[in-house]
C-alpha positions as CSV (number, residue, x, y, z in Angstrom):
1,X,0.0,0.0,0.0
2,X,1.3,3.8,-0.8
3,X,2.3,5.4,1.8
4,X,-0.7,8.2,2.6
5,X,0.5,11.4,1.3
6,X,2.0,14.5,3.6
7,X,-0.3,18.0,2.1
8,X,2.1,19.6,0.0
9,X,0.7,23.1,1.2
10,X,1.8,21.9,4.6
11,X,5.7,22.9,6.0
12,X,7.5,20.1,6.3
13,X,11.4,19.2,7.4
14,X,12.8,16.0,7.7
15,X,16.2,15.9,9.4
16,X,19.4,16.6,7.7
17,X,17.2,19.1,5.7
18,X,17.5,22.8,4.6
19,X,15.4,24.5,7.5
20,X,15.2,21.4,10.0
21,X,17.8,23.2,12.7
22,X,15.6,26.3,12.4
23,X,12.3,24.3,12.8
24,X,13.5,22.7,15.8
25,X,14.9,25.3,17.3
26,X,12.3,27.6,17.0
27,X,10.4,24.5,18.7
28,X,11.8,24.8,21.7
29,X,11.2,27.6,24.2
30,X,13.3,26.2,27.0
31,X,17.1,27.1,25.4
32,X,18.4,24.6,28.6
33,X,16.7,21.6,26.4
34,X,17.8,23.0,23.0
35,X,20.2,19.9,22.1
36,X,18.0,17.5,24.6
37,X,16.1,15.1,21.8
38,X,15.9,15.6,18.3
39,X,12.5,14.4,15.8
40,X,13.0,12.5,12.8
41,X,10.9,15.4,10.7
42,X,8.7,18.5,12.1
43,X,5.4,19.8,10.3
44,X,3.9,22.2,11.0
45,X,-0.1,22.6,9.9
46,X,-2.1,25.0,9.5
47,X,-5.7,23.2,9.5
48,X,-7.2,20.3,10.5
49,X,-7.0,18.2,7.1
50,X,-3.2,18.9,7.4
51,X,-3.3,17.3,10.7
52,X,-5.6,14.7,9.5
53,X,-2.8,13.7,6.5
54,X,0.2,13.9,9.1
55,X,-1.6,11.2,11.3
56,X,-2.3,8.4,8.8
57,X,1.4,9.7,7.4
58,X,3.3,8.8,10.6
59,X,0.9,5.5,11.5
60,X,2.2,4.2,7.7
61,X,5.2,5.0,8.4
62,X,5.7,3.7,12.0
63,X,6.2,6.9,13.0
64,X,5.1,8.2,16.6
65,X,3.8,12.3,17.1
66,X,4.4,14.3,19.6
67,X,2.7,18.1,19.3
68,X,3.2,21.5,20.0
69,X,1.4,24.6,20.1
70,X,3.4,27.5,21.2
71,X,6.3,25.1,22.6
72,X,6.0,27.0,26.3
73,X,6.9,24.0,28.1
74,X,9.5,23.9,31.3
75,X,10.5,20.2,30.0
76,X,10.1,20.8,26.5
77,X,6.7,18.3,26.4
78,X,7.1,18.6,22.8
79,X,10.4,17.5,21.9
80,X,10.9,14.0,21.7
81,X,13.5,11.8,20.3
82,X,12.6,10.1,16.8
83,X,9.4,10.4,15.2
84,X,7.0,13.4,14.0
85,X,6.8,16.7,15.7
86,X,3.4,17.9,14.5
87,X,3.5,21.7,15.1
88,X,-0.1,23.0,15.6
89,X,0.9,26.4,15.7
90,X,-0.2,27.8,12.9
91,X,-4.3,26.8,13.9
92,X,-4.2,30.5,15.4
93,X,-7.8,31.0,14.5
94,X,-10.5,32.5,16.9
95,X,-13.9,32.7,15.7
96,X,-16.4,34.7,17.9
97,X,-20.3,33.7,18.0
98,X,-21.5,36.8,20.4
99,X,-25.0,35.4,20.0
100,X,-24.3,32.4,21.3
101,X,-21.8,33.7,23.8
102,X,-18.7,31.2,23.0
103,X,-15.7,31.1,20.6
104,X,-13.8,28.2,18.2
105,X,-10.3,28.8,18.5
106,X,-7.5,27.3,17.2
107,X,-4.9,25.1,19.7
108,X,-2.1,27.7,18.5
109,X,-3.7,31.2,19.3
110,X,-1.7,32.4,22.1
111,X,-3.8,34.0,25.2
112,X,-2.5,37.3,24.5
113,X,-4.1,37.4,21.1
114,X,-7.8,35.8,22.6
115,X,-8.2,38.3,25.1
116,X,-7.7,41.1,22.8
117,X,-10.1,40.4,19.7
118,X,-12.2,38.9,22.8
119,X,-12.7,42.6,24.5
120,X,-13.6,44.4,21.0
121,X,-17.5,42.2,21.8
122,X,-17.2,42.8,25.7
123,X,-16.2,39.0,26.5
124,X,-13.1,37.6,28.3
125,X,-11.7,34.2,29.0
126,X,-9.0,33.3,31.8
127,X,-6.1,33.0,29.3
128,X,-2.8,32.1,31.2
129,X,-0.8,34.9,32.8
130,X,1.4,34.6,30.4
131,X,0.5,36.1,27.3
132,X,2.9,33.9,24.7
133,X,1.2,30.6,25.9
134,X,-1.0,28.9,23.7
135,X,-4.1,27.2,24.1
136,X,-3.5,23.8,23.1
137,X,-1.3,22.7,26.0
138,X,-2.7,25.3,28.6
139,X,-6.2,24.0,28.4
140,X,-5.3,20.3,28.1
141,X,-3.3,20.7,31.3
142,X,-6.2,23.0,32.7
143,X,-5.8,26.7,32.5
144,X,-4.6,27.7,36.0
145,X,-5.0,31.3,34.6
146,X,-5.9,35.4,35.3
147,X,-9.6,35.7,37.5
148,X,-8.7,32.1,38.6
149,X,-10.7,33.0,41.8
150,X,-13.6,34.4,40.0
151,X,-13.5,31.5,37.7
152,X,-11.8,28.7,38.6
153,X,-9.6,26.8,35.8
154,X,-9.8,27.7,32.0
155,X,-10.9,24.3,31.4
156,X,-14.3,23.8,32.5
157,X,-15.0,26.5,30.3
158,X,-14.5,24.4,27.5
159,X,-17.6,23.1,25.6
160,X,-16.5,20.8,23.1
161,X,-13.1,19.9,21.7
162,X,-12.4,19.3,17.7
163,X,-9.8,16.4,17.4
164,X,-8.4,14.2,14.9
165,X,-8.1,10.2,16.1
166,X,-5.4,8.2,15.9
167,X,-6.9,6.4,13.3
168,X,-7.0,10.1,11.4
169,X,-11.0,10.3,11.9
170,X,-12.0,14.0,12.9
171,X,-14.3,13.5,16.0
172,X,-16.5,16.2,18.2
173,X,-16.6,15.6,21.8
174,X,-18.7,17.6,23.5
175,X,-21.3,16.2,26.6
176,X,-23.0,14.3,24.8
177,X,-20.7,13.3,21.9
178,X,-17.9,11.3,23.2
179,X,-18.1,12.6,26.4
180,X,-14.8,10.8,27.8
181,X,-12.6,12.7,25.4
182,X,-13.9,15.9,26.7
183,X,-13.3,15.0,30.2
184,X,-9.5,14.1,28.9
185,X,-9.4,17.4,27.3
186,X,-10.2,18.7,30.9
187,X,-6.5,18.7,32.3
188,X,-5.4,15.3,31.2
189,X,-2.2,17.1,29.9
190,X,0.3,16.0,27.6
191,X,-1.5,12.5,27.5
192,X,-4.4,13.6,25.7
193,X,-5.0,10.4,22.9
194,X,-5.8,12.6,20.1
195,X,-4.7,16.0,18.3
196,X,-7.2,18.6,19.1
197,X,-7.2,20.9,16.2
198,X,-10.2,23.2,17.8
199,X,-11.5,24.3,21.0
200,X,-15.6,25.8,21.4
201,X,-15.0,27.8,24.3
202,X,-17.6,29.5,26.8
203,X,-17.6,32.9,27.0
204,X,-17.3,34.9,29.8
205,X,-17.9,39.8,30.1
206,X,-15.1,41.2,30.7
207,X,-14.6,42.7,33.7
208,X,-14.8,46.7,33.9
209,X,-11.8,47.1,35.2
210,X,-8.9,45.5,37.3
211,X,-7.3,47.3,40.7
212,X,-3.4,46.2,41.5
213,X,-2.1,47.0,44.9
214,X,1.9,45.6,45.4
215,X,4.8,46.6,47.8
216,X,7.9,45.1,48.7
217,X,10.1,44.1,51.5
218,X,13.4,42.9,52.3
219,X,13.1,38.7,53.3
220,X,14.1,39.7,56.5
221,X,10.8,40.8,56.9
222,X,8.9,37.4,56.6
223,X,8.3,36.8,60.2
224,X,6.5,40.2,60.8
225,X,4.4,39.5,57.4
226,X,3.2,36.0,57.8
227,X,0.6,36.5,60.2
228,X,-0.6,39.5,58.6
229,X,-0.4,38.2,55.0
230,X,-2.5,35.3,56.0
231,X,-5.4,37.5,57.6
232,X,-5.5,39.7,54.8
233,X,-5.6,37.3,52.3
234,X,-8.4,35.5,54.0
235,X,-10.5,38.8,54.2
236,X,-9.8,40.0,50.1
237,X,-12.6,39.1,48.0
238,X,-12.4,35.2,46.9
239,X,-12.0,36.7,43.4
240,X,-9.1,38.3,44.1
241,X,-5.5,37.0,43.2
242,X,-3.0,37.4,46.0
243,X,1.3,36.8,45.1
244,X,3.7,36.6,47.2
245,X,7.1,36.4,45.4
246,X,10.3,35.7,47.1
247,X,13.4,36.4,45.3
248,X,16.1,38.7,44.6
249,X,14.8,42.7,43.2
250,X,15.5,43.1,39.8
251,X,16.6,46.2,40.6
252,X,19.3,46.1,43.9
253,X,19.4,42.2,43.6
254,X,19.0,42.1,47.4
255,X,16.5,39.1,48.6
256,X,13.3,40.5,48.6
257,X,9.6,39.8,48.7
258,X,6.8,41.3,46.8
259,X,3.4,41.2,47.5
260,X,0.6,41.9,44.7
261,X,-3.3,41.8,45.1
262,X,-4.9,42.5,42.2
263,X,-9.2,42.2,41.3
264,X,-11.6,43.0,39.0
265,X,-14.7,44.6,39.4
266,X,-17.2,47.4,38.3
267,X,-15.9,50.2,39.0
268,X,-12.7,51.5,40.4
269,X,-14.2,51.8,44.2
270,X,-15.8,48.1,43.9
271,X,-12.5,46.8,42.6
272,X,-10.2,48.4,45.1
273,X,-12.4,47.4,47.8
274,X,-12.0,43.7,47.3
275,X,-8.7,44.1,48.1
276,X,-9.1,47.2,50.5
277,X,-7.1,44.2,53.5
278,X,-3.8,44.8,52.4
279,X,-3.8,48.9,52.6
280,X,-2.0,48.8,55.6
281,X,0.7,45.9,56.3
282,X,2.5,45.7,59.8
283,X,4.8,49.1,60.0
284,X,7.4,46.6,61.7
285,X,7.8,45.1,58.0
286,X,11.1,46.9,56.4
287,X,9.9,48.1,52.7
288,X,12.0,48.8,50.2
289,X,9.7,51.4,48.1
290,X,6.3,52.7,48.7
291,X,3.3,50.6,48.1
292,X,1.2,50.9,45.0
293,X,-1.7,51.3,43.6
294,X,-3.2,51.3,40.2
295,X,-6.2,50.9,38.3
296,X,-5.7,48.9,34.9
297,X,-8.0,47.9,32.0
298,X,-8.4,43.7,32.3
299,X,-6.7,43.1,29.2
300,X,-3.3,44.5,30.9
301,X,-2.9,42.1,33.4
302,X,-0.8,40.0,31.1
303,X,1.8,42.7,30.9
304,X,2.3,42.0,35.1
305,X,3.6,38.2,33.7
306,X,5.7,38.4,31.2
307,X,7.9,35.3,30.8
308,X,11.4,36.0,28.5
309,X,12.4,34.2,25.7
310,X,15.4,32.6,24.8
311,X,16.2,31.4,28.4
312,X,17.7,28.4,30.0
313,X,15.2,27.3,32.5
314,X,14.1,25.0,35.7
315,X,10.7,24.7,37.2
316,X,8.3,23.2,39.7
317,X,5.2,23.5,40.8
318,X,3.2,22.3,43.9
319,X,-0.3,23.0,45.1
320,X,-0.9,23.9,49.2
321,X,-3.6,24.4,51.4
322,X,-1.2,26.0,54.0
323,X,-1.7,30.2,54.5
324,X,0.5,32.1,52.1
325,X,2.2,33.0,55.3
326,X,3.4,29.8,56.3
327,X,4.5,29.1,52.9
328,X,6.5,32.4,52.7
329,X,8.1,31.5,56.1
330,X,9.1,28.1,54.4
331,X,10.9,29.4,51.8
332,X,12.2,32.6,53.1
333,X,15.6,31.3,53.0
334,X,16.3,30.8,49.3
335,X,14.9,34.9,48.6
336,X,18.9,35.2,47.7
337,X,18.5,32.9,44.7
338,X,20.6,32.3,42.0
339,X,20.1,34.8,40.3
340,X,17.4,38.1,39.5
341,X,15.5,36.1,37.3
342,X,14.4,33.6,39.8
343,X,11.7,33.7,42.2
344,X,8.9,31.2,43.8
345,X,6.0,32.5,43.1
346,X,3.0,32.3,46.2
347,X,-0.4,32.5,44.1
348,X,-3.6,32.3,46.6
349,X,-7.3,33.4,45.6
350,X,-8.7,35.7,48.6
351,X,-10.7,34.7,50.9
352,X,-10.6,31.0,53.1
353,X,-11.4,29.0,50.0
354,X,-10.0,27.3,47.1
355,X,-9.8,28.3,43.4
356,X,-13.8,27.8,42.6
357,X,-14.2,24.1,41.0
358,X,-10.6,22.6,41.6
359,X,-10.5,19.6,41.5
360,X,-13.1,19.1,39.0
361,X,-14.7,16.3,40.6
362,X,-15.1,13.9,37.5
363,X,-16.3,16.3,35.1
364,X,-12.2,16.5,34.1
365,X,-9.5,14.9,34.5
366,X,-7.9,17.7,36.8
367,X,-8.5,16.0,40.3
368,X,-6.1,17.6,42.3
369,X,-5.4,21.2,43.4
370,X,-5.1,23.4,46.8
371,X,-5.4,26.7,47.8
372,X,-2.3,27.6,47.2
373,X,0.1,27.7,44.1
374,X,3.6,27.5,44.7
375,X,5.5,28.0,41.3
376,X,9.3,28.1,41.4
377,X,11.1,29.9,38.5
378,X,14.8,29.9,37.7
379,X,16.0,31.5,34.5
380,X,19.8,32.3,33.1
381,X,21.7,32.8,30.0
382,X,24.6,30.2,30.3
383,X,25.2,26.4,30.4
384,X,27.8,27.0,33.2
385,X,25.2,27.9,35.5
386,X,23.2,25.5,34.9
387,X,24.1,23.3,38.0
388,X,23.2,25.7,40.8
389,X,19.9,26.6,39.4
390,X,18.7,23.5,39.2
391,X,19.9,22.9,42.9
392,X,18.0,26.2,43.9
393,X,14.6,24.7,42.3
394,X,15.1,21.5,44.3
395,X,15.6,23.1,47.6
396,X,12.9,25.0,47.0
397,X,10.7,21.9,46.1
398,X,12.1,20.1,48.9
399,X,11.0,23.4,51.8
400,X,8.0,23.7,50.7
401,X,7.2,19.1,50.5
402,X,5.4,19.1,54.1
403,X,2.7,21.6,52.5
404,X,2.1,20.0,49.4
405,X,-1.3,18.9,48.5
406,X,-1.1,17.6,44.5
407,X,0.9,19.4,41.6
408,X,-0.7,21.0,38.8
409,X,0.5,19.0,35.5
410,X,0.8,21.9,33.2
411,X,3.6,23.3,35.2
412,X,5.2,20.2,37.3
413,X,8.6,18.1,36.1
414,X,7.3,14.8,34.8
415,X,10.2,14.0,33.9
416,X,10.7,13.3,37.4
417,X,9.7,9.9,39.1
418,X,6.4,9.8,40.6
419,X,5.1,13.4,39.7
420,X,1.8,11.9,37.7
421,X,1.0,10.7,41.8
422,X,1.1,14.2,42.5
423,X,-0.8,15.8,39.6
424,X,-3.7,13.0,39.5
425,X,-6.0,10.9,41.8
426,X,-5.0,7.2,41.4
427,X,-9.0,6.7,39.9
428,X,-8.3,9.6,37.6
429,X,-5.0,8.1,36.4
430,X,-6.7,5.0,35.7
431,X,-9.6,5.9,34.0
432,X,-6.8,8.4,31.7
433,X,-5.2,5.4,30.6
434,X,-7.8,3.5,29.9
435,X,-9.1,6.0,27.3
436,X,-5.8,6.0,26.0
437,X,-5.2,2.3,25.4
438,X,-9.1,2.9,23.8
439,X,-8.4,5.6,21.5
440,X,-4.7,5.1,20.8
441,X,-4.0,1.5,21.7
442,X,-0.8,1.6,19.3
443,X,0.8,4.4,21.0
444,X,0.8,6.7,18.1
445,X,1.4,9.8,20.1
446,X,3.9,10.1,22.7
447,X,2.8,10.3,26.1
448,X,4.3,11.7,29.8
449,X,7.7,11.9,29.5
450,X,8.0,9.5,32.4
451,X,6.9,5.9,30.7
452,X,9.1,4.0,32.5
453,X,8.6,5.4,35.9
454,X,5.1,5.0,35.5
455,X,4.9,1.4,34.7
456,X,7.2,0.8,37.8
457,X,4.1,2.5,40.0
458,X,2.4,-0.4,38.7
459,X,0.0,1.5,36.4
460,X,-0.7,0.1,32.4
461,X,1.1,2.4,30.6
462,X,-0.9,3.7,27.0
């Protein structure tokens, strides 16, 4: 049998070609993984019968995918020894039905881009605070993203999900239309037994506006905060977003800690008075500037996140139900860091609850969660450096273990042994793996990048 043909409009480098370095490289957003694994050819699509072509392509050929939509992955999900890397990044389309309140976009239209043509109709959607992520892998891991307290993960936003099979069939799933696949597509990560080429998301108003208020204080100061950063968290509005980040200032690279609060609400007043608890923190506390305030339009809460490119970087991520005080009293010790581009970030919704709808209780496979988001960043320019940033991430990891509650999968090392424990109930786990020894029982795509360590915990791996 012929082998089924690649779409000649698609863009397509097999290794050892003209173009392949670039394609991979510009694959990769984490530089520290730049020579880590290597595809046998990369394509990237640009609509769903591409996709559909590259599929029964690679399954001719013995080929496995992996696939990418932006690339914005810590561990470089992505890129994977051998095989196909299908890039979905040029699906960047977002089509807007106001009358029906939702939105079909593309698994390559980066957040940034969605809020914006989203606020010319008066909607919104809780995009990742980062603007440059995509969709595709943000809401398969589940959107831990802006008005998270408001409402709750990106992903149970999502209506229905466009994907092509392993078998190259395009299939809907929606809640009554393959209704397991959608539940996948709620958080089951990098896992996810299909390539979803569209999303139907529910819309959501935009908020009026948004109020920050942020300070800092040298991490001396942790003591005299704790208790105080714990009541007034728990008395800000639960749709408030609290940070607490503890590193060095970017501008005297002294250890520091910065505190944000930041809402949205009707007006000005209604927004500031959400978050009206942290006006006055303990005059004991040693500041190193005057506290702000500002009022800002919702779409310009991304520019508070920015991530840089062209990077090495290490990261972790665990979930707490511990005060943002404790947790700041945990790690208070590594504010020095390894540099000014690293910090662990503290992200609590206000109030004495948890982000609204986490876990998702079997509506999605996100099961696990806390209060409490404990994100640790390192990021430098040189390979030399390499090894003391990656020992500042674990010790940070390993001060902040007796809080930990689950990891979020979207931003946790799974290349790590055991982390799919910590991002996943065990009945979750099994019920993701059964759909993907149902939908891909060959293994076409690549899965966690943890195979091995996961059939040594004794689960079936896909």
């Amino acid at each position: 049998m012929a082998s089924p043909s690649l779409s000649p409009s698609a863009e397509y480098w097999p290794r050892g070609s003209a173009g392949f370095d670039a394609a991979r490289s510009a694959a990769i957003w984490n530089r520290r993984l730049q020579k880590a694994r290597s595809p046998e050819a990369i394509l990237r699509c640009t609509d769903a019968d591409q996709v559909a072509q590259a599929i029964l392509h690679a399954r001719h050929n013995n080929q496995r995918i992996s696939l990418r939509g932006s690339g914005h992955s810590y561990i470089a999900a992505p890129l994977r020894d051998d095989g196909l890397l299908l890039d979905l990044g040029g699906l960047d389309f977002v089509e807007i039905d106001i009358t029906a309140n939702t939105a079909r976009v593309g698994p390559g239209v980066r957040g940034g881009a969605l809020i914006h043509a989203l606020a010319h109709h008066g909607r919104a959607f809780p995009i990742g605070h980062c603007s440059t992520v995509a969709m595709g892998g943000y809401l398969l891991s589940g959107g831990i993203g802006w008005n998270c307290g408001a409402w709750g993960p990106a992903c149970i936003h999502v209506r229905a999900v466009e994907v092509v099979s392993a078998a190259g069939e395009r299939i809907i799933a929606s809640e009554t239309e393959n209704p397991d696949l959608l539940w996948a597509a709620r958080g089951g990560g990098c896992r996810f037994p299909a390539a979803v080429v569209a999303f139907h998301l529910e819309l959501l108003p935009q908020p009026a506006t948004a109020r920050l208020w942020t300070a800092s204080f040298t991490a001396a100061s942790a003591p005299v905060l704790a208790d105080w950063l714990n009541s007034a968290t728990a008395a800000a509005d639960p749709a408030a977003e609290v940070m607490c980040l503890v590193g060095p200032d970017l501008h005297s690279g002294q250890p520091s800690i910065t505190l944000r609060a930041v809402c949205t609400g009707d007006n000005e007043a209604d927004a500031g008075d959400r978050i009206a608890s942290f006006l006055s923190p303990p005059a004991a506390a040693e500041a190193t500037g005057l506290a702000q305030q500002q009022t800002m339009d919702f779409t310009d809460l991304t520019r508070l996140s920015a991530m840089p490119d062209d990077k090495r970087v290490a990261a972790e991520q665990c979930w707490s139900d511990h005060g943002l005080g404790d947790l700041l009293l945990a790690v208070q010790h590594l504010a020095a860091g390894p540099d000014r581009s690293s910090t662990i970030n503290l992200v609590s919704p206000g109030g004495m609850g948890r982000i609204p709808h986490m876990p998702l209780r079997g509506t999605g496979a996100l099961s696990l969660g806390g209060g409490v988001s404990c994100g640790i960043y390192a990021m430098w320019d040189h390979e030399a450096d390499d090894a003391r940033h990656l020992d500042w991430v674990r010790q940070a990891d390993a001060a902040l273990s007796p809080y930990r509650s689950g990891r979020y999968v979207g931003e946790a090392d799974l290349t790590a042994p055991g982390r799919l424990a910590d991002c996943f109930t065990h009945d979750a786990r099994q019920r993701l793996e059964g759909l993907c020894r149902q939908w891909d029982s060959d293994r076409l795509f690549h899965g966690w990048p943890d195979l091995a360590n996961q059939s040594a915990e004794g689960l079936p791996t896909c």
